[in-house]
C-alpha positions in Angstrom: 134.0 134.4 133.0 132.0 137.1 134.0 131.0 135.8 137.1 134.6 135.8 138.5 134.9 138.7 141.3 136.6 141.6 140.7 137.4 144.2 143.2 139.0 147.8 142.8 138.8 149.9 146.1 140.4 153.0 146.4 140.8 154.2 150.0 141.6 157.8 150.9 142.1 157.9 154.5 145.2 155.2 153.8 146.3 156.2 150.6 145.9 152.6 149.2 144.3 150.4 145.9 143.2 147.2 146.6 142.7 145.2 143.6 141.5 141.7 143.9 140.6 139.2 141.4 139.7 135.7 141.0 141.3 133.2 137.6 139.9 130.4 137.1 143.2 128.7 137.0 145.1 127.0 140.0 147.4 129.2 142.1 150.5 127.8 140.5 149.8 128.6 137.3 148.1 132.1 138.0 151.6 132.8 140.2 153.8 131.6 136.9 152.2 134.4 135.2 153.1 137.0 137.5 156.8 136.4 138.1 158.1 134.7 134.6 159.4 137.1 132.5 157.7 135.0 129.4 154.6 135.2 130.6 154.1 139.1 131.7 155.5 139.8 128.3 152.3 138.3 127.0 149.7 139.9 129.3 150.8 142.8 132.1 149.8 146.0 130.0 146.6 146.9 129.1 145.0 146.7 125.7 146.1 147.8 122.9 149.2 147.9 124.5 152.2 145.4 125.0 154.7 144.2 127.4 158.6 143.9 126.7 161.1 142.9 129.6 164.3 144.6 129.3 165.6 142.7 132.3 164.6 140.7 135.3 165.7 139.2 138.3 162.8 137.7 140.3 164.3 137.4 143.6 164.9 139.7 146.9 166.5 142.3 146.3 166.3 141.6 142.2 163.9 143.7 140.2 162.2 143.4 136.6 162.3 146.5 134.8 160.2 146.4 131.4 158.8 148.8 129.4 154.5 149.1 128.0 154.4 149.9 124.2 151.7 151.8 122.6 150.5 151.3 119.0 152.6 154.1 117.7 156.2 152.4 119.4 156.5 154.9 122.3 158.2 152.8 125.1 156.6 153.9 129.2 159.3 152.4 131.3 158.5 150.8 134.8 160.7 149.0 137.3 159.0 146.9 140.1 161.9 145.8 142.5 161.4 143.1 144.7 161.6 143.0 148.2 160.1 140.4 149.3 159.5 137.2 148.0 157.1 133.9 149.3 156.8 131.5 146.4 152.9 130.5 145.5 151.8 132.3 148.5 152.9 136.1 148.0 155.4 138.8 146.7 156.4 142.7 148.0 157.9 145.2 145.5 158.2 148.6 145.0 157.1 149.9 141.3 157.8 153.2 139.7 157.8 155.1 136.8 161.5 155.1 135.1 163.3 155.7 131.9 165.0 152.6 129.9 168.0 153.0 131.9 165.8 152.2 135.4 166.5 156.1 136.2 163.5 156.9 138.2 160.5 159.7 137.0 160.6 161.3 140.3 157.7 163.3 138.9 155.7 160.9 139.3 154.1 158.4 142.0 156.3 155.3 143.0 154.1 152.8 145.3 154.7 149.3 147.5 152.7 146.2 145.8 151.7 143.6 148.1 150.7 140.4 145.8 149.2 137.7 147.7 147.8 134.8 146.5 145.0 132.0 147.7 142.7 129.3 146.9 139.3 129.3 146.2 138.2 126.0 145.0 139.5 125.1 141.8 140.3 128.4 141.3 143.0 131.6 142.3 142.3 134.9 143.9 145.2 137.6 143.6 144.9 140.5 145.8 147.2 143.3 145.4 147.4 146.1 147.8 149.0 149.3 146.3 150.3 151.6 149.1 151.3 155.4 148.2 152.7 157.7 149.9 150.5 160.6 149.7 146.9 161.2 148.7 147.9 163.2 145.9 149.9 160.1 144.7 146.6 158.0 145.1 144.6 160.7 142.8 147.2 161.1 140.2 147.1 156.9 139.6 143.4 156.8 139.9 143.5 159.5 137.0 146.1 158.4 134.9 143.3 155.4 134.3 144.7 152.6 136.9 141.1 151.3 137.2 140.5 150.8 133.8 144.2 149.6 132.6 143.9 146.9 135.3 140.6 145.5 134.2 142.2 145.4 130.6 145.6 144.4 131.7 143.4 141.4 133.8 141.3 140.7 131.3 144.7 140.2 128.8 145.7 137.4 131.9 142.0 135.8 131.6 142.6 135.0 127.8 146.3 134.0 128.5 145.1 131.7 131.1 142.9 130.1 128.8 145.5 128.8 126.3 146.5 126.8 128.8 143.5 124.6 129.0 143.2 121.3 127.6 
């Protein structure tokens, strides 16, 4: 496992994250668990905490707006609507910070996801390219721990991925 790459690149003259990360899983499989509802519930959140969709619509224009749960029950709302959608090949959303009626947090940072995903062999490579809008966006994500919530929240998808081999 350990020798799959893992990137994180933050880059301040464009005010973007690039995250890419290789599965060792196909690129079918690895896409299922991005864009079915049953699936993120089991693994997009990072450790200890847990994933529960209030709804989604994974479509253009559709959105899937779910909520992280700490240990304690507190509920952090997000939204991720879709704008664009290639099946197997790549997805385009905007995500931001909301409340559980999809009310945006206008206090804090909302960004434009570009998912993409390839081959590489046997297995999948998922590169996501967070865009914001301001450097002072990019810092206040870097600090709220995005680096370290995404290798747990990845790590969650490793182990998921893993129950589905024979």
């Amino acid at each position: 496992m350990n020798n799959l790459q893992f990137d994180f690149l933050a880059n301040k003259d464009n005010n973007t994250l690039t995250i890419r990360r290789e599965f060792n899983a196909e690129r079918q499989l690895v896409w299922d668990c991005y864009t079915k509802q049953e699936l993120l519930d089991k693994w997009f959140a990072p450790k200890p905490f847990t994933t529960k969709t209030k709804s989604m619509d994974f479509k253009d224009g559709g959105n899937w707006h779910y909520a992280m749960i700490d240990q304690d029950g507190n509920h952090y709302w997000n939204i991720m609507d879709y704008t664009k959608i290639n099946p197997i090949d790549f997805y385009e959303a905007l995500d931001g910070f909301c409340d559980e009626n999809a009310t945006l947090n206008p206090a804090l940072p909302r960004a434009k996801w570009e998912v993409t995903f390839s081959d590489k062999g046997e297995n999948a490579i998922v590169e996501t390219i967070v865009f914001y809008n301001s450097l002072t966006d990019l810092e206040t994500i870097i600090n709220m721990g995005m680096q370290e919530g995404m290798m747990s929240t990845l790590e969650k998808l490793d182990e998921l991925l893993l129950t589905f081999k024979k």
